[in-house]
N, C-alpha and C positions, 0 to 999 in steps of 0.2 A: 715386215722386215725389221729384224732387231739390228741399229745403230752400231756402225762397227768403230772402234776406238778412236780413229779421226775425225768422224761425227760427234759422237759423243764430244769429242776437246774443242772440236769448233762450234757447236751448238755454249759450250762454258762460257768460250770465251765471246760469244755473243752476248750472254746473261752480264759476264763482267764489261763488256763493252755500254752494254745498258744503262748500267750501274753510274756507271764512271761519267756516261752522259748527260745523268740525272744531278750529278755533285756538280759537273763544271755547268750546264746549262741552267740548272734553277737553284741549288740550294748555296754555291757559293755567291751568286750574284744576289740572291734574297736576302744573306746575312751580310752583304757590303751595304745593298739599302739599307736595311736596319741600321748599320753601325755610321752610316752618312745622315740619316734620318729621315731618309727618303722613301719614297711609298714604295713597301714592299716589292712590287712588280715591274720596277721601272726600268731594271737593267735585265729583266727575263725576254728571250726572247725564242718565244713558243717554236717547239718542229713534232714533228710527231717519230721521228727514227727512234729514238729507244723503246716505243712499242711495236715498231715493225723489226728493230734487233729480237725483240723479244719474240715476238711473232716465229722469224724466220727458226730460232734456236730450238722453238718446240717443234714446229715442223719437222727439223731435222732427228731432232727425238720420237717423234711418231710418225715413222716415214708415211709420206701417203700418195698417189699417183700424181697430186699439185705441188711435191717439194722440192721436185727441182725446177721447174719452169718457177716457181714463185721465188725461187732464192736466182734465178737467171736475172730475172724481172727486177727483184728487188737490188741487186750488183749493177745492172745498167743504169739506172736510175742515180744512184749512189754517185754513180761514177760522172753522170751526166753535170750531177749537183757540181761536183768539187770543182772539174774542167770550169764549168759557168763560173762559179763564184773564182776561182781562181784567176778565171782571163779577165773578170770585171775588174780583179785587184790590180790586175798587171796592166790595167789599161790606166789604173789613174793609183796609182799608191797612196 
């Protein structure tokens, strides 16, 4: 199945979601160590979603019988994370 236009732009903006994941989660907090003098890894704090962003975006570019259950799967999850980490905040700010 060739990708039809809002696939295409939602698989992008997955790649730019990537991206933008990659700047805020390792390489801005790598260059604050640096500039604090502190060991490079000390404010990174490892997840693996920018390659399941990325994951999901080619999928959507090569559709295949696992692209929507795998992007169903991968939105509950998502969704799961935030609700959790969000009620954890809200219980002790």
């Amino acid at each position: 199945m060739m990708p039809t236009p809002l696939l295409r732009f939602v698989a992008h903006l997955l790649f730019i979601l990537a991206a933008w994941s990659v700047v805020i989660k390792y390489l801005f907090p790598i260059g604050f160590a640096l500039a604090q003098g502190a060991p490079a890894f000390q404010y990174v704090m490892l997840d693996f979603w920018p390659v399941v962003h990325v994951w999901v975006g080619w999928l959507l570019l090569h559709w295949s019988r696992w692209t929507a259950p795998v992007a169903v799967v991968v939105s509950v999850a998502e969704i799961a994370v935030v609700v959790t980490k969000l009620a954890l905040f809200l219980s002790a700010p």
